[in-house]
C-alpha positions in Angstrom: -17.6 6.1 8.7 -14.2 4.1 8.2 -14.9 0.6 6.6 -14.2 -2.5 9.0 -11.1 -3.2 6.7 -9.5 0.6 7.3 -10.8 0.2 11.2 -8.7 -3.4 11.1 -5.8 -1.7 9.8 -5.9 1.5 12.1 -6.0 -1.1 14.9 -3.3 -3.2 13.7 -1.0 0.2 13.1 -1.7 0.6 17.4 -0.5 -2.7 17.8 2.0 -4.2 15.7 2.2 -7.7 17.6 -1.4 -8.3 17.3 -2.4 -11.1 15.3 -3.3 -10.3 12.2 -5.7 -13.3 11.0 -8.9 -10.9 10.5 -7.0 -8.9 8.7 -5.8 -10.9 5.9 -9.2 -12.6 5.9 -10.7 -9.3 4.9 -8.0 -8.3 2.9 -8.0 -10.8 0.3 -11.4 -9.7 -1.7 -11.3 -6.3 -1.4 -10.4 -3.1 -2.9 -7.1 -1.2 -2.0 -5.7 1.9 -3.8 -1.8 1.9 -4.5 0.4 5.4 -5.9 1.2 4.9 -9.1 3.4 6.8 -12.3 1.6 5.1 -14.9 -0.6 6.7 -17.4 -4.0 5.5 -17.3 -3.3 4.7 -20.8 -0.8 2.2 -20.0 -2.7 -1.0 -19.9 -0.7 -3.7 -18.4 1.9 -1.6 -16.3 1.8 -0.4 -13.3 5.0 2.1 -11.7 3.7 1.8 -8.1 5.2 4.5 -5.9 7.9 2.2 -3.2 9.7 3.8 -0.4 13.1 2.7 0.5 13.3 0.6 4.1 16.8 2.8 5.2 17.3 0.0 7.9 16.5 -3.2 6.4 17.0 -2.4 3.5 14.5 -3.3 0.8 11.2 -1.3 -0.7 7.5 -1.3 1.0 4.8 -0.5 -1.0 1.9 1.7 0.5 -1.1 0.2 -0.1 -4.2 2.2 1.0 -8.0 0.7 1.9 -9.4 4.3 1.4 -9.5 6.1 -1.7 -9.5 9.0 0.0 -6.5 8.7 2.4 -4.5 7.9 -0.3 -5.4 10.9 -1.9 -4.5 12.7 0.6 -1.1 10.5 1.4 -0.5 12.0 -2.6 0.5 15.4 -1.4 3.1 14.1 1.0 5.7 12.2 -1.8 7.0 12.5 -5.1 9.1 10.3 -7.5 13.0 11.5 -8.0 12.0 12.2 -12.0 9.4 14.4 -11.0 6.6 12.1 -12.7 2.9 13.0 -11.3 1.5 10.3 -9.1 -2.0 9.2 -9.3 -4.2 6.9 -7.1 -4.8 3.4 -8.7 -7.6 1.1 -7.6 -7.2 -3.0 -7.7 -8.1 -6.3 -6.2 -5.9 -6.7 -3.6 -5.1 -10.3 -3.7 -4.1 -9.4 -7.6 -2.1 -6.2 -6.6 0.0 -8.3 -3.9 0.7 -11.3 -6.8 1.9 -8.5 -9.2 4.2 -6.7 -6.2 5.8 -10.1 -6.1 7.5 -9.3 -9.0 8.8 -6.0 -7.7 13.3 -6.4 -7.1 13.4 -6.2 -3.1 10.2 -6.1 -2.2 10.0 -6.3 1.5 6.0 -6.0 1.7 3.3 -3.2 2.0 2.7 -0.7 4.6 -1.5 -0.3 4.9 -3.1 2.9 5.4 0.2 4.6 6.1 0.0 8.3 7.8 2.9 10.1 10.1 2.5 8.1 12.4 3.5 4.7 11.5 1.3 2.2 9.8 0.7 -1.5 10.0 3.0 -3.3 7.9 2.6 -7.4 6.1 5.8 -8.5 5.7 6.8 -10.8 2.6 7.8 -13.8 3.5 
């Protein structure tokens, strides 16, 4: 059964106009998953997977509030090196702070799948 934060973002993804109030209120504490290059061994650094905005220009970060979708979401990208990717678990409120320091971040992209996802802009 999909968690009320995955259900928020699933409904937010059908309506990208909505408000999105109950969603950042949820957001804040809990756990999200991000795609990462790092070795687990690497305390302190974090390569998180980014995918270029072709229009805008930019990079959006997935950012995923099932483990398990972004498993899944790992057979669908790989990084131009040809590093492995792996599934990395964090606070979100102290993901999003560390993203911040990312050059051109234009924000994260939750629960993304094929066919769109809901996206929090920087700003």
């Amino acid at each position: 059964m999909p968690s009320e934060l995955t259900r928020l973002c699933d409904a937010a993804r059908r309506r990208p106009l909505a408000p999105r109030k109950e969603l950042h209120t949820l957001l804040r504490g809990e756990k999200v998953t991000v795609l990462t290059a790092s070795e687990e061994s690497e305390e302190g650094r974090l390569d998180v997977w980014a995918d270029r905005d072709p229009v805008l220009g930019g990079v959006w970060v997935p950012v995923f509030t099932d483990p398990v979708r972004a498993e899944s979401f790992l057979g669908e990208v790989t990084t131009p090196d040809g590093r492995t990717l792996r599934c990395a678990s964090g606070l979100a409120h102290e993901l999003f702070t560390a993203l911040l320091e990312v050059p051109r971040f234009g924000g994260v992209r939750l629960d993304p799948e094929r066919g769109g996802a809901a996206r929090l802009e920087r700003r």
